[in-house]
C-alpha positions in Angstrom: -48.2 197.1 201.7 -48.1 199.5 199.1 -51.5 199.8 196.8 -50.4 197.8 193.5 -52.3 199.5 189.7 -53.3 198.1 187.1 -53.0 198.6 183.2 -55.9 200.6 181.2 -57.2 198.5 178.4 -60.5 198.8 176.6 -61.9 201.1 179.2 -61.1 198.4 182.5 -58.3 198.1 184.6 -56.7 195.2 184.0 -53.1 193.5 185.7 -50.3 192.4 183.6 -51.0 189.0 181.5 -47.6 187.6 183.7 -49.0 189.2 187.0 -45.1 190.3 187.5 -45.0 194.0 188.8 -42.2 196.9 189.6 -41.9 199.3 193.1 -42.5 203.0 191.8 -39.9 205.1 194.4 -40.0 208.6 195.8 -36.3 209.4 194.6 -35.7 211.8 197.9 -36.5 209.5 200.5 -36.2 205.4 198.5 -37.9 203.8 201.7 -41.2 205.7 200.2 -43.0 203.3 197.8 -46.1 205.1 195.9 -47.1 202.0 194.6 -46.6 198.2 192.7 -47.7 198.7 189.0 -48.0 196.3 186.4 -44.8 194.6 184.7 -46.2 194.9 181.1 -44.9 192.9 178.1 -46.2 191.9 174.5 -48.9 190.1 175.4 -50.4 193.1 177.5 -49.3 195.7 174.6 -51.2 193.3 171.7 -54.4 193.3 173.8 -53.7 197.3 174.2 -53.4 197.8 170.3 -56.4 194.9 169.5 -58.7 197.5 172.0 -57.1 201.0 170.3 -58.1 199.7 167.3 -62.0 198.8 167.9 -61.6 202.6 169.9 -60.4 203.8 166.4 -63.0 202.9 164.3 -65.2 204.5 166.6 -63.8 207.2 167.8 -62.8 209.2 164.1 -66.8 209.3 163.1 -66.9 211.5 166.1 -67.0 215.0 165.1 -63.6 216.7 165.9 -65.3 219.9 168.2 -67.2 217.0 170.5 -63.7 215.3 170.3 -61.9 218.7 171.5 -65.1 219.1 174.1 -63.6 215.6 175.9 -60.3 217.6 175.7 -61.5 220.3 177.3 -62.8 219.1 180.6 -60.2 217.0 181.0 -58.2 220.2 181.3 -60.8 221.6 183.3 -60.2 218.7 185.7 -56.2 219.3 185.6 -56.9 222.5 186.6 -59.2 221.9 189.7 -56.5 219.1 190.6 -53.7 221.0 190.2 -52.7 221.1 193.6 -52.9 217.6 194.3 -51.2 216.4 190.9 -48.4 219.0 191.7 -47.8 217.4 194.9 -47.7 213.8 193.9 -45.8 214.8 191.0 -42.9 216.0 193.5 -43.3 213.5 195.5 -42.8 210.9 192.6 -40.4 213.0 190.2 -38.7 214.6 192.6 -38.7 218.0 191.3 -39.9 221.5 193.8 -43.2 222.4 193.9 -43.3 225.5 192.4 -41.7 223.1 188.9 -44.4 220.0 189.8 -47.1 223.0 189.4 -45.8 224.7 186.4 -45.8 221.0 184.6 -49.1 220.2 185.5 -50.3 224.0 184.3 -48.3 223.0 181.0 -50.6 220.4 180.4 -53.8 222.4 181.5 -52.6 225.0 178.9 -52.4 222.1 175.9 -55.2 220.8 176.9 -56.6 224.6 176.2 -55.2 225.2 173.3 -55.4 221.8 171.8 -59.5 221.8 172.6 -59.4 225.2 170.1 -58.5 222.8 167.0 -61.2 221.2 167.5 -63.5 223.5 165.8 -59.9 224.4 163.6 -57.8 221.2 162.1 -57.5 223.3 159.1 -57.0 222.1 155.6 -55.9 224.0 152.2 -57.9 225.0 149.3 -56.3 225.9 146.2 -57.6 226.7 142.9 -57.8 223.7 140.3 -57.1 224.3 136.3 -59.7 222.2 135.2 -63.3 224.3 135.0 -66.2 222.9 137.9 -63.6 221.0 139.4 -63.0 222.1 143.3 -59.6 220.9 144.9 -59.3 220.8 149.0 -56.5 219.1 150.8 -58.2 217.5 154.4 -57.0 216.1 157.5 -57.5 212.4 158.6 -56.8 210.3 161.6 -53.7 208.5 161.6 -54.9 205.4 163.7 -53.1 203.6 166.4 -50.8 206.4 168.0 -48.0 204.5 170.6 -47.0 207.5 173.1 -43.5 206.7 174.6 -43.1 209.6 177.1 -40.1 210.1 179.5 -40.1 210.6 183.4 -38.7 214.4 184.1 -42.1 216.3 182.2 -44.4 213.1 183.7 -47.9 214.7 183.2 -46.9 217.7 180.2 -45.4 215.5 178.1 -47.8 212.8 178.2 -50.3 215.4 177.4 -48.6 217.0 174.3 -48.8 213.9 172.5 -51.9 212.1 173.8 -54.5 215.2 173.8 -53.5 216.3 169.9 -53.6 213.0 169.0 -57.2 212.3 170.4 -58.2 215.7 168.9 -57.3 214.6 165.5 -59.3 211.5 166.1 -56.7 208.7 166.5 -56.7 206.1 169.4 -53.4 206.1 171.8 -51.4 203.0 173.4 -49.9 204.7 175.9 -46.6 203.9 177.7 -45.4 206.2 180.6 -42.0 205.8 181.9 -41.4 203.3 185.0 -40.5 205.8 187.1 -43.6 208.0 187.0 -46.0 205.6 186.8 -48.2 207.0 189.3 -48.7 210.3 187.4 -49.9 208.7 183.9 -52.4 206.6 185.7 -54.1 209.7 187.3 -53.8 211.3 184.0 -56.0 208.3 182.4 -58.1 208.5 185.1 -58.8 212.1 183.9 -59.4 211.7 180.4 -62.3 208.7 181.5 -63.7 211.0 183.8 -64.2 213.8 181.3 -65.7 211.0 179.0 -63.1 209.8 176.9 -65.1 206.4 175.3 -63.0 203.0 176.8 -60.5 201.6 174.0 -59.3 205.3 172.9 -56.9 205.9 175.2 -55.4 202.6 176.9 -52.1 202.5 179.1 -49.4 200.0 179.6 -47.2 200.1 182.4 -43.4 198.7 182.6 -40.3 198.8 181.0 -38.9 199.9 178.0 -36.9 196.5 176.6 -40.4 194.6 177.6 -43.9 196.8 177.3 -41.9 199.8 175.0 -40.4 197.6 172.3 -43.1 195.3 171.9 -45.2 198.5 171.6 -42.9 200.4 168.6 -42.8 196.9 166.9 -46.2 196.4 166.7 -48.1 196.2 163.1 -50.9 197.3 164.7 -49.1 200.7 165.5 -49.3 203.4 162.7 -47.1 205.8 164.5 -44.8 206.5 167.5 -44.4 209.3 169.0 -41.0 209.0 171.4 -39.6 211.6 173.8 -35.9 209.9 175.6 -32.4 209.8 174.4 -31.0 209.8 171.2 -29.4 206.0 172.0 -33.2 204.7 171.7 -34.8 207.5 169.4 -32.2 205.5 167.1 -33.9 202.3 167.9 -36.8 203.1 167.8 -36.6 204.9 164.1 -34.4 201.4 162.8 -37.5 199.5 163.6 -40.0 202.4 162.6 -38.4 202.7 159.4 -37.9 198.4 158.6 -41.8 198.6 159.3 -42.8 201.7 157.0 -44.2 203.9 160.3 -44.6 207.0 160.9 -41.8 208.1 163.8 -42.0 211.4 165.8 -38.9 211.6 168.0 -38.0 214.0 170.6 -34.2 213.4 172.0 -31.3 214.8 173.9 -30.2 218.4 173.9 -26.5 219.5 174.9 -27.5 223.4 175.1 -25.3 226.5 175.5 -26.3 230.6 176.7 -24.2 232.4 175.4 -22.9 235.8 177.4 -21.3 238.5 175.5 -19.5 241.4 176.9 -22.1 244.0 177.1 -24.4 241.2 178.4 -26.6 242.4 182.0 -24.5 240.5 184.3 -26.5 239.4 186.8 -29.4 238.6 184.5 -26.9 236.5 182.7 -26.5 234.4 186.1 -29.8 234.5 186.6 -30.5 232.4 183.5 -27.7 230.3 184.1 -28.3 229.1 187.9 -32.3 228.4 186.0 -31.6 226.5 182.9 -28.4 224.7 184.7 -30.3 223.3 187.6 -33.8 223.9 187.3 -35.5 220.1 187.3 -32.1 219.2 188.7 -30.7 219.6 185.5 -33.1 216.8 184.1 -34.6 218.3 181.4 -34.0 218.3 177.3 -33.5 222.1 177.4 -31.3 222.5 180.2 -28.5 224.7 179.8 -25.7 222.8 180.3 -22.7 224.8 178.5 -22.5 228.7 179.4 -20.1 230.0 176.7 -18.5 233.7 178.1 -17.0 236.6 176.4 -13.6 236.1 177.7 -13.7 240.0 178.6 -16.7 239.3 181.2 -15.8 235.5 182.1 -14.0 236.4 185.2 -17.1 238.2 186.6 -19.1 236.0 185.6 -18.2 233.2 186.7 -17.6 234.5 189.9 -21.0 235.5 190.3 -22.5 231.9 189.0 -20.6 230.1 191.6 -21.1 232.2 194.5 -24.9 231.7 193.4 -24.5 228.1 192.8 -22.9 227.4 196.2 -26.0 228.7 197.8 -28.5 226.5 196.2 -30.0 224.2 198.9 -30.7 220.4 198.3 -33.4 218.6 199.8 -36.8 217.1 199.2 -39.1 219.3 196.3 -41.7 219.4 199.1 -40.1 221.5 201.8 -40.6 225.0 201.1 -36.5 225.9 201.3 -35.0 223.7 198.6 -34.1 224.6 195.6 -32.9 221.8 194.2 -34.3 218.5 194.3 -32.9 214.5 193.7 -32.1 212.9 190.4 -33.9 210.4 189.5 -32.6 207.3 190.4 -29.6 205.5 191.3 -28.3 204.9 188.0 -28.5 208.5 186.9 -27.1 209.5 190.3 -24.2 207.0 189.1 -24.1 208.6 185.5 -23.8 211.9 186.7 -21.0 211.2 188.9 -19.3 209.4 185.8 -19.4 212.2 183.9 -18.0 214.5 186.7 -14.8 211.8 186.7 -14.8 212.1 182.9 -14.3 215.9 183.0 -11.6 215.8 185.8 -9.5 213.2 183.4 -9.9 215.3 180.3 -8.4 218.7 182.1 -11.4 220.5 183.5 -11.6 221.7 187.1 -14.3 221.8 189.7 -15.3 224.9 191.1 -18.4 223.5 193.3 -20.1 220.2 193.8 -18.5 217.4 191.9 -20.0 214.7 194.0 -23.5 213.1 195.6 -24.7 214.7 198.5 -25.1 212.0 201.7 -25.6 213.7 204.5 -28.2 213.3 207.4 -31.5 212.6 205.2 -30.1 213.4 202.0 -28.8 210.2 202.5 -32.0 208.5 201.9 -32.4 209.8 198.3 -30.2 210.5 194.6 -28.8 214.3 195.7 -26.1 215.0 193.3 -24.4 218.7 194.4 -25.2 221.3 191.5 -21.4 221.3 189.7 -19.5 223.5 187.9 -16.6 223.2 185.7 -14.4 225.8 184.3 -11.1 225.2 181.9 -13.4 223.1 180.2 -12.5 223.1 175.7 -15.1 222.4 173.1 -14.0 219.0 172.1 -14.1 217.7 175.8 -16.7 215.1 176.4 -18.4 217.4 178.9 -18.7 220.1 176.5 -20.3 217.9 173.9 -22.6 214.8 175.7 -26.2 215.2 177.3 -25.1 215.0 181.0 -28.8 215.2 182.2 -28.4 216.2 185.7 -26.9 219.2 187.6 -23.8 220.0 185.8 -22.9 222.9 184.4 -19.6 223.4 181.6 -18.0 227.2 181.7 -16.7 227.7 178.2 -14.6 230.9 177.2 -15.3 232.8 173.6 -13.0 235.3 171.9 -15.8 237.2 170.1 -19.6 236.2 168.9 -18.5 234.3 166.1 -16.2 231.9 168.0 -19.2 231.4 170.7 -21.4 230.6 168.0 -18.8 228.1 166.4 -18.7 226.7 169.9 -22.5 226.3 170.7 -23.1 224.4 167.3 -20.0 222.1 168.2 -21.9 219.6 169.3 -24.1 217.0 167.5 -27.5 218.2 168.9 -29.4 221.1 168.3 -32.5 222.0 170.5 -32.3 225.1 172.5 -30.1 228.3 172.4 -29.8 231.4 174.5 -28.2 234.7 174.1 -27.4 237.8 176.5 -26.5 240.9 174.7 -27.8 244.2 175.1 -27.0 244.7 170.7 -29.6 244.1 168.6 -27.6 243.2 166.0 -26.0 240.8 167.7 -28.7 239.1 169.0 -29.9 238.8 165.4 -26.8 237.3 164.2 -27.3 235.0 166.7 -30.8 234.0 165.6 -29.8 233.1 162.7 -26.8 231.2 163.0 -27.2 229.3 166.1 -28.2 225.8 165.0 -31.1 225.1 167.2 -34.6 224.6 167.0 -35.3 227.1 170.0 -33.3 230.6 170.7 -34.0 232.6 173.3 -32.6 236.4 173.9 -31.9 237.6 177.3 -34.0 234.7 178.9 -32.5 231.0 179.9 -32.8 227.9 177.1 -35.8 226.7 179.7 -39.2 228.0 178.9 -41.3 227.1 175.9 -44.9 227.9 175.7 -47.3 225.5 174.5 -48.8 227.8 171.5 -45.3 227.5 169.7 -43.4 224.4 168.1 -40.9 222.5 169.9 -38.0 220.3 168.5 -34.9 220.3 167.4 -32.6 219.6 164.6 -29.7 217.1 163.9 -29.6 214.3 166.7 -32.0 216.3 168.9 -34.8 214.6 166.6 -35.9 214.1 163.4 -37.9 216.8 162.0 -41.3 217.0 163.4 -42.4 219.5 166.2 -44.7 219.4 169.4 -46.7 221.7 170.6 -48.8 224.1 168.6 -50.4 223.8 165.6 -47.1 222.2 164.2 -48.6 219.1 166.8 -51.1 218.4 164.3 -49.1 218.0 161.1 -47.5 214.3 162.6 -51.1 213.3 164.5 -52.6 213.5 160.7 -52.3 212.7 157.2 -53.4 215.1 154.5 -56.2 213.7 152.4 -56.5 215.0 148.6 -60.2 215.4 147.7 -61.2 216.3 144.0 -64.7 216.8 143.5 -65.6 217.2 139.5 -69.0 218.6 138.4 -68.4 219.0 135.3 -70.8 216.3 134.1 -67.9 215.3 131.3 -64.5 213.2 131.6 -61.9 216.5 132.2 -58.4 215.1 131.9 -55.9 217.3 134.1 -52.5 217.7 132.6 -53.5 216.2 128.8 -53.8 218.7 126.2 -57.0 218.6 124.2 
């Protein structure tokens, strides 16, 4: 029988209040189970806040550089792990190795950088007109943080919201995805071991409609911070906004590279085969639309299918696969969906187009890696967040009408050019509508030191990662301090 967890609260380990629990799956092999975790619903979220708030009040007298010290070996600890996480991660996400490794480094590098604002968390000074009157605007805690992470970036993501947030001196309810269960509770056990006090950080396992909107709903909660799709970011910012929260939300992507005609062919590709089917497809960023100069889109499309045809399914842990399972069944089910909705509006399947179910692939969610050519802006294909590994071949008179084409869509996250003319990759900068551009590189990539988000239905305005991080994890704090020794009235003339 497979070990069962338990939520984190107040520093213990602590089963659901119902005592229900959920089966967390290895998604290439489903007769794998990593593990019975705790069926979480309000009751279990209302004892999480009740223990995040006593952590609060403690935890912001702490001096922010012994805060960022907690940070730090916890990162230290990541990085002595890293291995180990890396495997588990692949073994409960589903993504290769070589990915699983680079996620868990991601959140050894915010750890990293977020232990540096520790001794930073700058604030402004600015001359005041008044004479003996200093002006500084500060940083203060939010509170109660509720950090609502998705399953494809299981230990990164977690780590970009929970590790500025403790930094800044807020507490964190956190509530991982049910599918990656596994990797959240290793990542509290982490943060304990590096000495994070008990009631800072707590963690409540289970599903979204039970433990993740009794969490958002909470008046306990002074902000969520959400990474999924845009269908519950909307939810989730309804309810945030009927209860006056703060709301950081991080959603769906539909992302194009564009390839002009003097672009290097084969780096093009390159890029393409990455971002489209990298992660299996399953990430915000992936590059899902390739929009080609129609002088070059013969070639290269060519050369992206040949290399697409020889990308080889199977488990992430075997050393020759380079593309692992979705998720789970219903994404496997989406995915094919979608491939059905592109054949109905006109577009036609070069490769893939179906699940993969032979000999052991069987036991998992394989989806081939697809591509579809003849596919038109307006199509559904060429507009909606697929999220697995399905790639839309678009054709583009001139820069202009591939730019018109990549901002045809109602998100905006992450962009990529190839072009060998600096003035064309500058006209792309600035008038591709996306919070991320990349030149000559895929739309896959960002670094931790840098802000990431996008714009229109991608989120709502805030940024991850970097300094930007800290801007939504605190609230500036006006101080005045008058030493005058007289009543000084700004504004009023005398």
């Amino acid at each position: 029988m497979a070990h069962v967890y338990q939520n984190y609260l107040g520093g213990e380990w602590i089963a659901a209040a119902s005592g229900r629990t959920f089966e967390d799956v290895n998604p290439a092999d489903r007769g794998d189970v990593l593990g019975g975790f705790p069926r979480s619903d309000a009751t279990d979220v209302d004892r999480a806040v009740q223990a995040a708030q006593e952590g609060f009040a403690r935890w912001r007298r702490v001096p922010a550089p012994r805060r960022a010290e907690v940070v730090l070996r916890a990162g230290q600890i990541l990085r002595q792990r890293k291995e180990e996480l890396g495997r588990l991660m692949t073994r409960e996400m589903g993504k290769v190795l070589a990915e699983a490794l680079g996620d868990v480094q991601e959140g050894i590098d915010t750890a990293e950088y977020m232990a540096g604002e520790g001794r930073r968390l700058f604030g402004v000074h600015a001359p005041c007109e008044l004479p003996q009157k200093f002006g500084v605007a500060i940083r203060v805690p939010v509170g109660v943080v509720a950090a609502i992470t998705p399953w494809n970036f299981p230990l990164a993501i977690p780590t970009w919201k929970i590790l500025p947030a403790l930094v800044c001196g807020n507490a964190v309810v956190f509530k991982p995805a049910e599918d990656t269960p596994l990797l959240a509770t290793r990542l509290v056990e982490i943060l304990a071991e590096a000495g994070l006090p008990g009631g800072v950080l707590n963690m409540v396992q289970g599903f979204g409609e039970e433990a993740g909107s009794a969490l958002v709903r909470h008046p306990g909660v002074n902000l969520v911070s959400f990474t999924g799709s845009t269908e519950v970011g909307r939810r989730v910012a309804t309810v945030c906004a009927q209860e006056g929260k703060k709301v950081s939300l991080e959603m769906g992507g539909k992302n194009a590279i564009v390839v002009m005609d003097d672009a290097q062919l084969d780096l093009a590709v390159d890029g393409a085969v990455w971002g489209g089917f990298g992660t299996s497809g399953q990430r915000c960023t992936a590059a899902s639309r390739v929009i080609v100069h129609e002088a070059v889109a013969g070639a290269f499309t060519d050369r992206f299918v040949e290399r697409v045809r020889r990308l080889r399914l199977g488990p992430g842990l075997e050393p020759t696969t380079d593309v692992g399972p979705v998720i789970n069944a219903r994404q496997l089910e989406r995915i094919h969906q979608y491939t059905e909705v592109g054949r109905r509006e006109g577009a036609r399947v070069l490769t893939g187009g179906e699940p993969a179910t032979e000999g052991a692939l069987a036991r998992g969610f394989f989806y081939r890696p697809t591509v579809f050519v003849e596919v038109e802006p307006k199509m559904r294909i060429a507009r909606e967040e697929i999220f697995g590994p399905s790639v839309a071949v678009l054709r583009a008179r001139s820069l202009e009408d591939a730019i018109e084409i990549a901002n045809a869509t109602p998100y905006g996250l992450s962009s990529a050019i190839y072009t060998r003319d600096i003035d064309r990759a500058f006209r792309a900068i600035e008038a591709l509508a996306t919070g991320i551009t990349y030149v000559n590189a895929s739309t896959i990539g960002a670094e931790v030191q840098f802000p990431f988000g996008g714009v229109r239905q991608t989120g709502n305005g805030h940024r991850e990662g970097g300094w930007t991080a800290l801007d939504i994890m605190t609230e500036w704090k006006t101080v005045y301090i008058d030493y005058s020794g007289r009543l000084q009235r700004a504004q009023i003339d005398v």
